[in-house]
VEXBA-269103 format. One record per residue: residue number from 1; x, y, z of N, C-alpha, C in turn. Coordinates in steps of 0.02 Angstrom, whole numbers. Layout:
REM VEXBA-269103
+------+--------+--------+--------+--------+--------+--------+--------+--------+--------+
! figu !   n.xx !   n.yy !   n.zz !  ca.xx !  ca.yy !  ca.zz !   c.xx !   c.yy !   c.zz !
+------+--------+--------+--------+--------+--------+--------+--------+--------+--------+
!  NUM !      X !      Y !      Z !      X !      Y !      Z !      X !      Y !      Z !
...
+------+--------+--------+--------+--------+--------+--------+--------+--------+--------+
END
This chain:
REM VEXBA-269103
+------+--------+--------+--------+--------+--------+--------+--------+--------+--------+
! figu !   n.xx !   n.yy !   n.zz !  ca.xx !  ca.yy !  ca.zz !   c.xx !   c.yy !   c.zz !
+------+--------+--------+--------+--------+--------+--------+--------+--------+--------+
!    1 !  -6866 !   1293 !   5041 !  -6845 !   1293 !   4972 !  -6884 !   1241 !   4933 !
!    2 !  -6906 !   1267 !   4873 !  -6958 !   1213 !   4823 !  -6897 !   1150 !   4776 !
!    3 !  -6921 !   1096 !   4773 !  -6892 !   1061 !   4739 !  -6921 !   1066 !   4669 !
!    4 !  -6877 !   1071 !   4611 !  -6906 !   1039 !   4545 !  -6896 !    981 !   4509 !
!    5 !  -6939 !    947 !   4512 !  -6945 !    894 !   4479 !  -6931 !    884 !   4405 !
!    6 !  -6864 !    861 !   4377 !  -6872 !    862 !   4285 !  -6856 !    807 !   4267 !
!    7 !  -6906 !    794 !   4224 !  -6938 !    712 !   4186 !  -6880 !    739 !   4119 !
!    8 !  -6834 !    692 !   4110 !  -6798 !    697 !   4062 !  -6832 !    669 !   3978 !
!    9 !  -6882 !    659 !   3979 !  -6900 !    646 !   3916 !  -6929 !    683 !   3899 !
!   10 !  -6974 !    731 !   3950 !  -7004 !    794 !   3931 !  -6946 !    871 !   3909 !
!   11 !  -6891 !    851 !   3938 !  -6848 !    907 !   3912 !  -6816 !    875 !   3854 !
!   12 !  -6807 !    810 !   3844 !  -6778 !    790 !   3759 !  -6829 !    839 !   3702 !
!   13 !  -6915 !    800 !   3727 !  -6954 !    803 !   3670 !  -6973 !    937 !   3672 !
!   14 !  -6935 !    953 !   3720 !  -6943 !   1017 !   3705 !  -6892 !   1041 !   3679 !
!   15 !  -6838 !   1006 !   3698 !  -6781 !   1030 !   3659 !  -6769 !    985 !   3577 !
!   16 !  -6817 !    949 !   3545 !  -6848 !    940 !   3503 !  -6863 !    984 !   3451 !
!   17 !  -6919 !   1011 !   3503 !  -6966 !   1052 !   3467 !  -6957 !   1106 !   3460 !
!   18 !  -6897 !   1149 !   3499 !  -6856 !   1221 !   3482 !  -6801 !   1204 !   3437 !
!   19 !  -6773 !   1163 !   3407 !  -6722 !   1144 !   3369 !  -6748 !   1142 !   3291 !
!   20 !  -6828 !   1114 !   3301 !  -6863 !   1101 !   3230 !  -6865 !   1159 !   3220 !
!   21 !  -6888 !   1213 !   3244 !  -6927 !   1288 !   3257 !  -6866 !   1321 !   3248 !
!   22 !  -6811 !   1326 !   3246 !  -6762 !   1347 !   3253 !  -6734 !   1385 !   3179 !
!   23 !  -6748 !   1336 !   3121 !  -6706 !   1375 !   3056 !  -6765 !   1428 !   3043 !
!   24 !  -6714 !   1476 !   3022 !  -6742 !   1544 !   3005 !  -6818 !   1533 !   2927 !
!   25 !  -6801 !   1477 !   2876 !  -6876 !   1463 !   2828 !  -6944 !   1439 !   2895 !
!   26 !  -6932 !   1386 !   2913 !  -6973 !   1367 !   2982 !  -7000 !   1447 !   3014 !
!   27 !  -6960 !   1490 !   3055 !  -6984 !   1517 !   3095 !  -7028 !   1554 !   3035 !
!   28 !  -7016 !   1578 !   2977 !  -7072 !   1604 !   2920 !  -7117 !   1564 !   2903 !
!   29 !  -7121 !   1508 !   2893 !  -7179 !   1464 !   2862 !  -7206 !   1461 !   2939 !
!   30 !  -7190 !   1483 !   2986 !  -7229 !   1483 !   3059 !  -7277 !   1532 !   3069 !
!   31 !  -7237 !   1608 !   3037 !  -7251 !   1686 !   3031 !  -7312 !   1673 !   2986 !
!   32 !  -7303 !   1652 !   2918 !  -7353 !   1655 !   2881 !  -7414 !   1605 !   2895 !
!   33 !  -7417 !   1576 !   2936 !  -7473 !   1522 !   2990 !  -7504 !   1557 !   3043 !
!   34 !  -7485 !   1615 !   3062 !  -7497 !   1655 !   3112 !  -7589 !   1668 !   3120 !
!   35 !  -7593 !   1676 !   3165 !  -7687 !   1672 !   3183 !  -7722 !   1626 !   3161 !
!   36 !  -7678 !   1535 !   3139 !  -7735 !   1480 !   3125 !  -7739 !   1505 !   3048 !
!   37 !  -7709 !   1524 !   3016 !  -7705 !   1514 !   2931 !  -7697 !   1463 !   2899 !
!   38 !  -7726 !   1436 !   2857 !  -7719 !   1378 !   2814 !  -7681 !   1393 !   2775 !
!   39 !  -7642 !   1367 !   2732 !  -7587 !   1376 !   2682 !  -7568 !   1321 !   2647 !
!   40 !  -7563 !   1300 !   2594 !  -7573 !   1235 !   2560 !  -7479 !   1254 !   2554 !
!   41 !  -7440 !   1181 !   2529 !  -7365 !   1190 !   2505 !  -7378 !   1245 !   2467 !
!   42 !  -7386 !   1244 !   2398 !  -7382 !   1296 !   2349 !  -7384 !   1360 !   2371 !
!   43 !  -7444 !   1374 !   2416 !  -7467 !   1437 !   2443 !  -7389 !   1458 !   2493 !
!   44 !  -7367 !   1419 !   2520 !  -7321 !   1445 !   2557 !  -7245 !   1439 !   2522 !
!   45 !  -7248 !   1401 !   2467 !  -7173 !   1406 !   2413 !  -7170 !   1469 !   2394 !
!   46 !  -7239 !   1487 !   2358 !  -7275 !   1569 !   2340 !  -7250 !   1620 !   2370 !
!   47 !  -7287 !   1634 !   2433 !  -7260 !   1668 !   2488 !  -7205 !   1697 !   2506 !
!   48 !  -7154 !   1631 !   2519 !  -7101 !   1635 !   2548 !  -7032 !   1652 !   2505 !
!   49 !  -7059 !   1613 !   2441 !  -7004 !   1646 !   2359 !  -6947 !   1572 !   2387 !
!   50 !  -6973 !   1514 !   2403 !  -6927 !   1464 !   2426 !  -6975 !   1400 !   2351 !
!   51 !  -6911 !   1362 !   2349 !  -6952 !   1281 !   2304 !  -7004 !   1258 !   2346 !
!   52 !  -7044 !   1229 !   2305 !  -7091 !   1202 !   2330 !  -7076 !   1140 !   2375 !
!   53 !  -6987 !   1103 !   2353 !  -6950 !   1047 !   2393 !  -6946 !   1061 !   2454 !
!   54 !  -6926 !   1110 !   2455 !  -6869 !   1158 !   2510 !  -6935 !   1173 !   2561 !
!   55 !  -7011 !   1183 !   2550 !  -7057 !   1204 !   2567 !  -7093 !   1151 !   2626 !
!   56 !  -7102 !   1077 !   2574 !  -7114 !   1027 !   2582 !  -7061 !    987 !   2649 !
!   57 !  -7006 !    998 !   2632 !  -6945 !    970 !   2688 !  -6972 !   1013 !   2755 !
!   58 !  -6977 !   1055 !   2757 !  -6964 !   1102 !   2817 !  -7046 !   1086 !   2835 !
!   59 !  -7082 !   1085 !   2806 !  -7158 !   1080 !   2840 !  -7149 !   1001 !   2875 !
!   60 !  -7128 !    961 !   2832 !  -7110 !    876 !   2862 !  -7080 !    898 !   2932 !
!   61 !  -7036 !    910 !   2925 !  -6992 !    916 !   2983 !  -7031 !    930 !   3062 !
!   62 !  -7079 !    994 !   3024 !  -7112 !   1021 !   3087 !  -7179 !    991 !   3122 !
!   63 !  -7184 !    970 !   3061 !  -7247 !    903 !   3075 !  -7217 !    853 !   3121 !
!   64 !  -7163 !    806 !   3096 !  -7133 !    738 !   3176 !  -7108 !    789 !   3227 !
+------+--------+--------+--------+--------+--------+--------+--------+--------+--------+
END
C-alpha cells in the first residue's frame, strides 16, 4: 500500500485558490481570459455588464 504524503500549507494555499475562483463574476472574468487574452478593467466591466469597482475588486482578489 502507497503512503501519501500532505504538506499542509500546500493544501491551505489550494484551497485558497479554489475559494478565490469560486464566485460565479471570477469564474467569467476567467471565461473571458480564456486562450491568454489580454483584457484591460474597462474591457472586462464592458464585457461582463458589471462596474468597473465590482470589476477591479474581483481581479484584486484573484491576483493575491
Amino acid at each position: 500500500m502507497n503512503t501519501i504524503t500532505v504538506d499542509p500549507e500546500r493544501l491551505e494555499r489550494a484551497a485558497g485558490i479554489l475559494k478565490a475562483l469560486a464566485h460565479p463574476v471570477r469564474i467569467s472574468i476567467l471565461n473571458a481570459l480564456d486562450g491568454g487574452k489580454s483584457l484591460t478593467v474597462t474591457e472586462i466591466h464592458n464585457l461582463l455588464q458589471i462596474e468597473q469597482s465590482t470589476a477591479s475588486h474581483h481581479l484584486s482578489i484573484m491576483k493575491d
